[in-house]
Each structure stands twice: as C-alpha cells, then as structure tokens.
C-alpha positions as CSV (number, residue, x, y, z in Angstrom):
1,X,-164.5,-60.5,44.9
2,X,-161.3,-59.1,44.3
3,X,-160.4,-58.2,47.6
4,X,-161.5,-61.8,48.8
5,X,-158.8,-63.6,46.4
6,X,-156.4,-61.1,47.6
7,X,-157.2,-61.8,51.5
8,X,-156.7,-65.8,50.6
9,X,-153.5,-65.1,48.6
10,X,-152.3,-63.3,51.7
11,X,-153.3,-65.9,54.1
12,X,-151.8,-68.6,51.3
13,X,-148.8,-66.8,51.9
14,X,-148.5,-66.5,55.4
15,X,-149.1,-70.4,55.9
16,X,-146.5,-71.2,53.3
17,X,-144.0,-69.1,55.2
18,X,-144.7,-70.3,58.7
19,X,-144.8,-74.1,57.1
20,X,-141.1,-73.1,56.0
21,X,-139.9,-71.2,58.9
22,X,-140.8,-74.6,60.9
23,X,-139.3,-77.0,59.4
24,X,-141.8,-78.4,57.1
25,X,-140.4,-79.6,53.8
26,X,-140.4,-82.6,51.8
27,X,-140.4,-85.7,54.2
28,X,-136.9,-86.3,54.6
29,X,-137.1,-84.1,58.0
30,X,-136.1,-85.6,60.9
31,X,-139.4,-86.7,62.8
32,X,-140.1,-84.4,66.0
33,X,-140.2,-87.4,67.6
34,X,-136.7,-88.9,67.0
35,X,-135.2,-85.4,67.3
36,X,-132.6,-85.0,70.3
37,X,-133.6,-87.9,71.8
38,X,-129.6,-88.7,72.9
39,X,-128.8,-87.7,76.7
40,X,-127.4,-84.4,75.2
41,X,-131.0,-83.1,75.8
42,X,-131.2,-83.7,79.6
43,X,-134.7,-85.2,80.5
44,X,-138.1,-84.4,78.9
45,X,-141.4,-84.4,79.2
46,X,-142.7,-88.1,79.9
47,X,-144.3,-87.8,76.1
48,X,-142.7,-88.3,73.6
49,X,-142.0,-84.6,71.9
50,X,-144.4,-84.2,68.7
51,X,-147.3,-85.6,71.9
52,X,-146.0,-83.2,74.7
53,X,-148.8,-80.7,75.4
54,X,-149.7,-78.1,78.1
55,X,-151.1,-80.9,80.3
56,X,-147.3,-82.4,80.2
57,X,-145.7,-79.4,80.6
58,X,-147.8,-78.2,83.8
59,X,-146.8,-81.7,85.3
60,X,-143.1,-81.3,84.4
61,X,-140.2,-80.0,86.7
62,X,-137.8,-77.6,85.4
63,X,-135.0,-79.8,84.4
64,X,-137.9,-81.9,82.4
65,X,-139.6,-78.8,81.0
66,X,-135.8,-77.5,79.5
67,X,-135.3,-81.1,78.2
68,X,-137.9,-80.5,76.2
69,X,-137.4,-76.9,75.1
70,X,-134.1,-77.9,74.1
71,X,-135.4,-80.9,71.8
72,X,-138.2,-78.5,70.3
73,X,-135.2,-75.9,69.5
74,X,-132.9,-78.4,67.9
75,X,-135.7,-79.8,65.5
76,X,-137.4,-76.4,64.3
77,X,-134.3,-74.6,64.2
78,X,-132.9,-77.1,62.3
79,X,-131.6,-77.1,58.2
80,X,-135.0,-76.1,56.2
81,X,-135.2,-78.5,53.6
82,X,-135.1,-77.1,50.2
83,X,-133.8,-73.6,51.1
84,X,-130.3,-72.5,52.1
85,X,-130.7,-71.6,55.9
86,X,-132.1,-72.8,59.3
87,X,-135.7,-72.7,60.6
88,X,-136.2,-69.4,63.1
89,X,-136.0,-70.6,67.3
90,X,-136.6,-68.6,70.7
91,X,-134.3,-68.5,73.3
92,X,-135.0,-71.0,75.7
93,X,-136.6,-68.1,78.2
94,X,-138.7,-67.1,75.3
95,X,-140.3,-70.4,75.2
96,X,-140.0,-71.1,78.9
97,X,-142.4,-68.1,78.9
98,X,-144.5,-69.0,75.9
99,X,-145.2,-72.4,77.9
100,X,-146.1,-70.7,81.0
101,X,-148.5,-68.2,79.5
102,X,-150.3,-70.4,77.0
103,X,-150.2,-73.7,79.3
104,X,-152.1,-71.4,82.9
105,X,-155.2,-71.5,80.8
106,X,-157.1,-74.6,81.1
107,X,-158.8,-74.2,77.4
108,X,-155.0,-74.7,76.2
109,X,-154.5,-78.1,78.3
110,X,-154.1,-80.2,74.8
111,X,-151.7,-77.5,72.9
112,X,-149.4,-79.2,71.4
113,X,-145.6,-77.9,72.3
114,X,-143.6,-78.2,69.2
115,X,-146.9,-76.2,67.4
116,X,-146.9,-73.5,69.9
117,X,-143.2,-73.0,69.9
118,X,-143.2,-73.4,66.0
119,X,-145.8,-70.5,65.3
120,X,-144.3,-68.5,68.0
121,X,-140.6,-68.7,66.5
122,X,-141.9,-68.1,62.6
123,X,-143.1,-64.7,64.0
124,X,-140.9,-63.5,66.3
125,X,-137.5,-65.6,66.2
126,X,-134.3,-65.6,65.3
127,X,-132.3,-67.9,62.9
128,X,-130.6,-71.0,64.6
129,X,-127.6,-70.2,62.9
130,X,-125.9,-67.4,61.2
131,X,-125.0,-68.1,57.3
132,X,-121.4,-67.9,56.6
C-alpha cells in the first residue's frame, strides 16, 4: 500500500512538472491559439495551432510546417506563470524531427502538435531564455 501512494506521489509529481515546464499556469497565459499569430511567424499549418495535428502537419510544406514550429516554440517557451523563468523548447530541428517520427504512423494521425512538442521539450529541452 505504501509503495502504491509513493508510485502516485511520483507520478503526481511528474505531471505537475511537465504542466509547468509547458506553460500551464493560472489562466492569464496567452491562448495557443492567439500565440504568434503576426506575419513574424511565416505561414502555418491551415489549423489554427492548439487544432494542428499529424494529419496537418503530413499535408503541410516546409515553410508551413516551420510556421508552425516557430508559433509552438514562442508559446511554450514562453514566461511560466507563477515562477521566475521560461518554459523549456527544442530547437526547431528537434521538433522538425519529433513531427516526422510521431506524424509517419497512421495511429498518431489526431496528435495534437503543441502536446507532442510540449511533453517532448519538458523532458529533453532547453530553457527559452537564459536568466540574467
């Protein structure tokens, strides 16, 4: 019973930290949606970006396909709300390659994008930007 409380604490924690690490606060967030929407981004998917998933990415040229990348990267590396820092990103060829590998297999067709990149980058990125 003991080790069962401990196993859920663990997981508890691991879901708290990846909820953090991508951006997930207290509602004042910017919405996925709305994020780097200006023509700094280049072009996107044709959905918008918290409904882009593997389908829209294997339909996507390159220039639409690093539209997007660059809008997921901007939100979830963005300022985590209540904590001092930025959520963690991949370089844009980490997630370039993310997309490819996860988006091939047709059981990943309705992946969301931002969800993949997020879990991806609480593991295995790297703060957006450095703290002074």
């Amino acid at each position: 019973m003991r080790a069962s409380r401990l196993r859920r604490g663990a997981l508890s924690a691991v879901v708290t930290i990846a909820l953090l690490a991508t951006g997930c606060g207290d509602g004042d967030d910017e919405d996925p949606a709305q994020a780097g929407s200006g023509s700094d981004q280049g072009l996107q998917l044709g959905a918008p970006i918290n409904l882009a998933d593997c389908r829209d990415w294997n339909e996507g040229s390159v220039e639409e396909r690093l539209g997007t990348i660059a809008t997921i990267r901007d939100f979830t590396g963005g300022e985590v709300a209540g904590a001092q820092g930025s959520g963690r990103v991949l370089t844009d060829d980490e997630a370039y390659d993310l997309f490819e590998n996860y988006c091939e297999n047709e059981f990943a067709r309705g992946f969301k994008l931002y969800k993949l990149y997020g879990r991806a980058a609480a593991f295995s990125g790297q703060n957006s930007q450095t703290d002074e």
